[in-house]
C-alpha angles and dihedrals in degrees: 000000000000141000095204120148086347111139120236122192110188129181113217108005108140086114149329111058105332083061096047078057101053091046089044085051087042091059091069087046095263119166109242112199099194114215098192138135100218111116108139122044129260125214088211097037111046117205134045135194104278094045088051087051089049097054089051100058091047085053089060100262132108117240145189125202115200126179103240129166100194087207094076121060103209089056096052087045089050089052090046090053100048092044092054089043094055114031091029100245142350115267094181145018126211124195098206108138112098142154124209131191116165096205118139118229103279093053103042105094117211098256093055082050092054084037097064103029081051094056104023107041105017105032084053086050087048098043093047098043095047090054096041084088092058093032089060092060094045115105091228116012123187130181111201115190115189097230150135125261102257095255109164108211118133094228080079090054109033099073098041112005089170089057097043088045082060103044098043089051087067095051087047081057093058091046092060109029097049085059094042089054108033089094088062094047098247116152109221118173139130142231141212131181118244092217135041103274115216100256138141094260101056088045104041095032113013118030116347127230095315092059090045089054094055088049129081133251121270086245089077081064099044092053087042089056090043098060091046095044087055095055123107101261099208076058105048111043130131097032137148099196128196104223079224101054094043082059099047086043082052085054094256115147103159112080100160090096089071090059112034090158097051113130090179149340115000118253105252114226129242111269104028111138118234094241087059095055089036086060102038115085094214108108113234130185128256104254104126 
């Protein structure tokens, strides 16, 4: 039920979700290799590379930020390579890097397009391909995707069919891939978040603070990756997990940590299919 000495390589990570993981992993002593391009700092985007790192190793990991555009192939190789040289090998995997625009199509130019299939869908295929060799020699290898569950129902479409192209391309990912690699014991599964989580992006693109206000922490998330990357791999593969239903299998039944803030009912995600908010007890808005 520990992450110690295990070997995380995560794309993004510098803040947001992908960050609230590696500390989460950092917490049992992991080693994060962080594959981000965030060198320099943002007004509007606070954390980097080196401050995430920063923030691991006071949590009680090791970590290794590396400037990595997963775009490019040869950036994410050379990642790869440094994170196996100096940590000895790769344990897990974890798809965070993403990049939203909820455009419609008339709206969406070409280059945001490229933009999101490159990092979504592809950069999910690369990451994941270019770790498989060092995944097939872990004791226990997981591959984690950040991504929705594959419901097909055009309300997820209509406003932003480019986003949705690039999102759904992860989870495609997951589908096949759990089923490539089973015969070689790697876990590969992803996971969404049943509410809005207080990111930059919800307050800076999507809602605001209000809507921020009405979302949970990241460390819903965190616990939520923690209880998936545990698990026998040979045993959890294939998977589209809720953040929220990992945690009530774990025995959790007090959410109200993850939104401290909250005045009323939580903010749903995008993606999140009816008969998960028909089963889970936590009341959402209808926004959908």
């Amino acid at each position: 039920m520990s992450l110690k000495g295990k070997t995380i390589f995560m794309s993004g990570g510098s803040r947001g979700i992908g960050l609230a993981i590696a500390l989460r992993a950092a917490k049992d002593g992991a080693n994060v290799a962080i594959g981000a391009k965030t060198a320099e700092p943002n007004p509007k985007l606070p954390g980097t590379i080196y401050t995430a790192a920063e923030e691991i190793e006071a949590a009680g990991g090791k970590a290794l930020p590396l400037i990595c555009d997963i775009r490019f192939e040869e950036q994410v190789q050379a990642a790869v390579d440094k994170t196996v040289e100096t940590f000895g090998g790769i344990d897990i995997c974890i798809n965070n890097a993403s990049a939203i625009s909820l455009t419609n199509t008339q709206m969406t130019d070409m280059k945001r397009y490229d933009l999101m299939n490159n990092i979504n869908t592809r950069g999910t295929f690369m990451v994941s391909k270019l770790c498989l060799p060092h995944l097939k020699k872990a004791d226990n290898p997981h591959i984690l995707t950040l991504s929705p569950p594959l419901d097909m129902n055009p309300r997820w479409f209509a406003p932003h069919v480019a986003y949705s192209i690039a999102k759904y391309g992860m989870s495609l990912c997951t589908l096949g891939m759990a089923a490539e690699f089973k015969a070689a014991g790697i876990a590969v599964n992803s996971l969404w978040p049943f509410t809005a989580i207080d990111t930059a992006a919800i307050r800076n693109v999507i809602g605001g603070d209000e809507m921020a206000k009405n979302s949970r922490t990241t460390e819903i998330m965190a616990d939520a990756a923690h209880a998936i990357l545990v698990r026998s791999a040979k045993e959890c593969s294939g998977n589209f997990f809720i953040d929220e239903e990992v945690l009530r299998a774990e025995g959790v039944t007090d959410f109200t940590k993850y939104a401290p803030d909250a005045d009323g009912p939580l903010v749903p995600d995008f993606f999140v299919p009816d008969e998960v908010v028909e089963r889970l007890p936590t009341e959402v808005m209808k926004v959908w």
